[in-house]
mmCIF file of the C-alpha atoms, coordinates in Angstrom:
data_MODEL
# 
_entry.id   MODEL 
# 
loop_
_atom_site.group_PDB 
_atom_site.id 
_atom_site.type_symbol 
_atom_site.label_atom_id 
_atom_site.label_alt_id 
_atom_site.label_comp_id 
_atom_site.label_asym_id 
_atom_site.label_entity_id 
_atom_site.label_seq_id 
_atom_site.pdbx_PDB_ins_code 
_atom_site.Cartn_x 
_atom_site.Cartn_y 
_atom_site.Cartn_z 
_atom_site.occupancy 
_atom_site.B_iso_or_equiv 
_atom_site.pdbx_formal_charge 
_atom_site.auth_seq_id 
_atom_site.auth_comp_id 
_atom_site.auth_asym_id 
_atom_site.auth_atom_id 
_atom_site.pdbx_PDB_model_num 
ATOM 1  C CA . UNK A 1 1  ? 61.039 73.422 225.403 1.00 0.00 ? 1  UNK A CA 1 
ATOM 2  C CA . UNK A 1 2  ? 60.055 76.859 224.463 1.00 0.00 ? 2  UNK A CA 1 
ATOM 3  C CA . UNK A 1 3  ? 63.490 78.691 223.624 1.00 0.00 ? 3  UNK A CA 1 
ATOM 4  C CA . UNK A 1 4  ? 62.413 81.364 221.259 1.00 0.00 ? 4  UNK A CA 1 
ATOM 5  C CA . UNK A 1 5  ? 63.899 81.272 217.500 1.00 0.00 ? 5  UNK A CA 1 
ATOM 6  C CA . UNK A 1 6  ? 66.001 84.178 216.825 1.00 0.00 ? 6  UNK A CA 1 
ATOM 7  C CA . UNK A 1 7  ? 67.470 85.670 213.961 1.00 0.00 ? 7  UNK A CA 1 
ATOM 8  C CA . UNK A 1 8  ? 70.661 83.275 212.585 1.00 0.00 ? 8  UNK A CA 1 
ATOM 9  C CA . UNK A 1 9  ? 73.266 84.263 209.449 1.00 0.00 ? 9  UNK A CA 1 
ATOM 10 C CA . UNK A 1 10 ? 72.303 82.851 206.155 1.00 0.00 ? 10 UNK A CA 1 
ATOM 11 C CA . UNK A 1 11 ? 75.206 80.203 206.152 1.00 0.00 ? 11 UNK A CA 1 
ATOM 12 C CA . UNK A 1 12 ? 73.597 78.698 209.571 1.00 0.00 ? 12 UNK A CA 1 
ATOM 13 C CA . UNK A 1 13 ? 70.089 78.259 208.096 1.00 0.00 ? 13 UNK A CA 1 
ATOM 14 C CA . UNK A 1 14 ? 71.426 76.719 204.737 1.00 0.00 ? 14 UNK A CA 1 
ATOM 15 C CA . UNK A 1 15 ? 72.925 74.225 206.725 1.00 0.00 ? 15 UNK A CA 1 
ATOM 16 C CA . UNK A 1 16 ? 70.182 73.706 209.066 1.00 0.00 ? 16 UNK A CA 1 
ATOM 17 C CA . UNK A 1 17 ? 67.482 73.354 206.299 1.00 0.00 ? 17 UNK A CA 1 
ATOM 18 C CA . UNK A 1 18 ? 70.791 71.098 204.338 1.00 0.00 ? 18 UNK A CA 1 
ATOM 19 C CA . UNK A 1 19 ? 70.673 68.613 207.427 1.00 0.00 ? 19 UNK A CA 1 
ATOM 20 C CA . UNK A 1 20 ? 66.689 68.633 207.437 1.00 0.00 ? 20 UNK A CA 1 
ATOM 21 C CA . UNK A 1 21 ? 67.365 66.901 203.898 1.00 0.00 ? 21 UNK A CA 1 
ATOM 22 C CA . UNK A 1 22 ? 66.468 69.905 201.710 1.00 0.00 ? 22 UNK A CA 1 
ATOM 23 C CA . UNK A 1 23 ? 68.932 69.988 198.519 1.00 0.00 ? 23 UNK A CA 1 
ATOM 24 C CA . UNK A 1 24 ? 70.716 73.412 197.473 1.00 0.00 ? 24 UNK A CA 1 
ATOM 25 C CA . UNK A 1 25 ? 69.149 74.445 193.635 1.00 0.00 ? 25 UNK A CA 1 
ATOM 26 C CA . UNK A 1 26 ? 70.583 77.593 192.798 1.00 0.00 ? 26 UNK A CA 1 
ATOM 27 C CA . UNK A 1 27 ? 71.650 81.561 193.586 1.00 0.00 ? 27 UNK A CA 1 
ATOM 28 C CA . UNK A 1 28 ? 69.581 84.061 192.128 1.00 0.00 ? 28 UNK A CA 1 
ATOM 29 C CA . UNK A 1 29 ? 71.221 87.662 193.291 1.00 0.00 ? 29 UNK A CA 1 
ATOM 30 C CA . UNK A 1 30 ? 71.407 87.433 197.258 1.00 0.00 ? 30 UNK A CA 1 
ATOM 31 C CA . UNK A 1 31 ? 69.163 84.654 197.934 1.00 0.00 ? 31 UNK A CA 1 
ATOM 32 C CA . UNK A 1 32 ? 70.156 81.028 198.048 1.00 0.00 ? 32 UNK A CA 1 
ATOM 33 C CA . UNK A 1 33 ? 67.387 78.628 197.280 1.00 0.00 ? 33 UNK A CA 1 
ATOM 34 C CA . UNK A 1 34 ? 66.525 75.094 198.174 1.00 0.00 ? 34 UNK A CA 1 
ATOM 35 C CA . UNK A 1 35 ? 64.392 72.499 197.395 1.00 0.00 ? 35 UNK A CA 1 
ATOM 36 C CA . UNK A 1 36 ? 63.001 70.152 200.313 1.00 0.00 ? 36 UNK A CA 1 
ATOM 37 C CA . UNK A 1 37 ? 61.206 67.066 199.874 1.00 0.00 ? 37 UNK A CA 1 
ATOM 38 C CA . UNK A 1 38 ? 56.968 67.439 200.010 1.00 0.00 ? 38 UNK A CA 1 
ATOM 39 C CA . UNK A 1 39 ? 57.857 71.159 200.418 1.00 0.00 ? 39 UNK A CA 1 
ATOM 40 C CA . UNK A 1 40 ? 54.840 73.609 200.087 1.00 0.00 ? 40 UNK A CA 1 
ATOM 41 C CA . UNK A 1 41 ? 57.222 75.412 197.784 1.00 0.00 ? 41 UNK A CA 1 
ATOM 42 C CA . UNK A 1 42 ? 60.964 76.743 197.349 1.00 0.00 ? 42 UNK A CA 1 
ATOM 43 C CA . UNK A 1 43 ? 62.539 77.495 200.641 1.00 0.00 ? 43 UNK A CA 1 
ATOM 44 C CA . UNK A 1 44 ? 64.029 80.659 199.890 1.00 0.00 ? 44 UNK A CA 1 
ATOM 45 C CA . UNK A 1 45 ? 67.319 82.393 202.028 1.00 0.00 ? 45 UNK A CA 1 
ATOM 46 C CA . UNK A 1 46 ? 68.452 85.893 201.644 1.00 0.00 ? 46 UNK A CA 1 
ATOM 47 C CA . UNK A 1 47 ? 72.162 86.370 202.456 1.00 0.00 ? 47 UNK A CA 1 
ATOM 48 C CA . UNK A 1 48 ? 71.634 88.393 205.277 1.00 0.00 ? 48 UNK A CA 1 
ATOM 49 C CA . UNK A 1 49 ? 73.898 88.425 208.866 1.00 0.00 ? 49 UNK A CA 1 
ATOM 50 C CA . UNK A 1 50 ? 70.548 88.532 210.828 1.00 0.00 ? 50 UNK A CA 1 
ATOM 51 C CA . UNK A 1 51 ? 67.793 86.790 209.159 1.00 0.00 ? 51 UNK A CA 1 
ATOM 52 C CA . UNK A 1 52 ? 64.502 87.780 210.055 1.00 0.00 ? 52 UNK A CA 1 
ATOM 53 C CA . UNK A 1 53 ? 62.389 85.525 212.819 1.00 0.00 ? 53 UNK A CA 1 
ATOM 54 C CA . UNK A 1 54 ? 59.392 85.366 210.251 1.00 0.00 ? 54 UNK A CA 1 
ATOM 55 C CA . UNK A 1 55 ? 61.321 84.035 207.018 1.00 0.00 ? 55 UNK A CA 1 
ATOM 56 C CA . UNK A 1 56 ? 62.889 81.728 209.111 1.00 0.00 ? 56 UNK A CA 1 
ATOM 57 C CA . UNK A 1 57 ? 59.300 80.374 210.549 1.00 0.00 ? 57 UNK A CA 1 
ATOM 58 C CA . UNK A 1 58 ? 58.156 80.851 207.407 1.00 0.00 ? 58 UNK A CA 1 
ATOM 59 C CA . UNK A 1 59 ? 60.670 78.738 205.711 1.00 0.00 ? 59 UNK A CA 1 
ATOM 60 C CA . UNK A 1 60 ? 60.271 76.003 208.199 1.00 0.00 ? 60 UNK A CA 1 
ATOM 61 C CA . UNK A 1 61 ? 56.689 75.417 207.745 1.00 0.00 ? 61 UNK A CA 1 
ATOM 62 C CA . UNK A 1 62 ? 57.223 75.477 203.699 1.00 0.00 ? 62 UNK A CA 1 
ATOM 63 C CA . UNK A 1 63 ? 59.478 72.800 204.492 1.00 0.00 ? 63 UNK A CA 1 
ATOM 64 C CA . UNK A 1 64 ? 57.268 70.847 207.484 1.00 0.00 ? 64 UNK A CA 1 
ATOM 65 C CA . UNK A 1 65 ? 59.780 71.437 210.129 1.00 0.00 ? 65 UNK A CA 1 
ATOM 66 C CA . UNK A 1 66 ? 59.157 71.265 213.598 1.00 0.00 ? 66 UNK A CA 1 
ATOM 67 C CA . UNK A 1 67 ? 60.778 74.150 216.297 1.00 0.00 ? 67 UNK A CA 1 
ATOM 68 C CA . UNK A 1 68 ? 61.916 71.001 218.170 1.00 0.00 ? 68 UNK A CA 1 
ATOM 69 C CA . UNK A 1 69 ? 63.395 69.865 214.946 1.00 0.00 ? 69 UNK A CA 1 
ATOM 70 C CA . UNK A 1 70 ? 64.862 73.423 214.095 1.00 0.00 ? 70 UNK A CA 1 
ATOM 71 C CA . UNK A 1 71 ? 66.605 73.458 217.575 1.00 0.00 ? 71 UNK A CA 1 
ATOM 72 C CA . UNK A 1 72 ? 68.186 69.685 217.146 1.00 0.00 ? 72 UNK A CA 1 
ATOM 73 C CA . UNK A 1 73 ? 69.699 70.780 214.110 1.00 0.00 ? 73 UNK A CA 1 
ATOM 74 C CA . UNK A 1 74 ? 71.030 74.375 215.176 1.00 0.00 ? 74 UNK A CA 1 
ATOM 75 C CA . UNK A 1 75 ? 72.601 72.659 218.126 1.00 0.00 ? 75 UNK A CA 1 
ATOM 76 C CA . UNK A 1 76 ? 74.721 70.361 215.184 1.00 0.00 ? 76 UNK A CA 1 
ATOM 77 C CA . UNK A 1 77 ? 75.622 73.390 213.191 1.00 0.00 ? 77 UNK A CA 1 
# 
């Protein structure tokens, strides 16, 4: 499976990163952040309509998430 990750709203990836088992913290401005379990550090989301490809891969391997994983929980959102 190699669909390619493109940019999603901020309300899609909070929920994405939400099923993955991250917990919401806290709003500081525009950016929403989260707290995942074993996390390399705070996974942070701007409130943009089109969230860049890299924050989103770089969010997902702060949190340990897989693109298969990423995909499986898109599909539920």
């Amino acid at each position: 499976m190699s669909s390619r990750i493109t940019p999603v709203d901020w309300k899609t990836l909070i929920k994405v990163f939400e099923l993955y088992g991250c917990k919401y913290i806290r709003k500081k401005g525009s950016h929403h952040i989260l707290h995942c379990l074993g996390a390399k550090r705070a996974i942070v989301i701007p409130e943009y309509d089109e969230i860049d490809v890299e924050i989103i891969k770089n969010n997902m391997r702060a949190a340990g998430m897989s693109r298969e994983e990423y995909f499986k929980l898109l599909k539920k959102v």
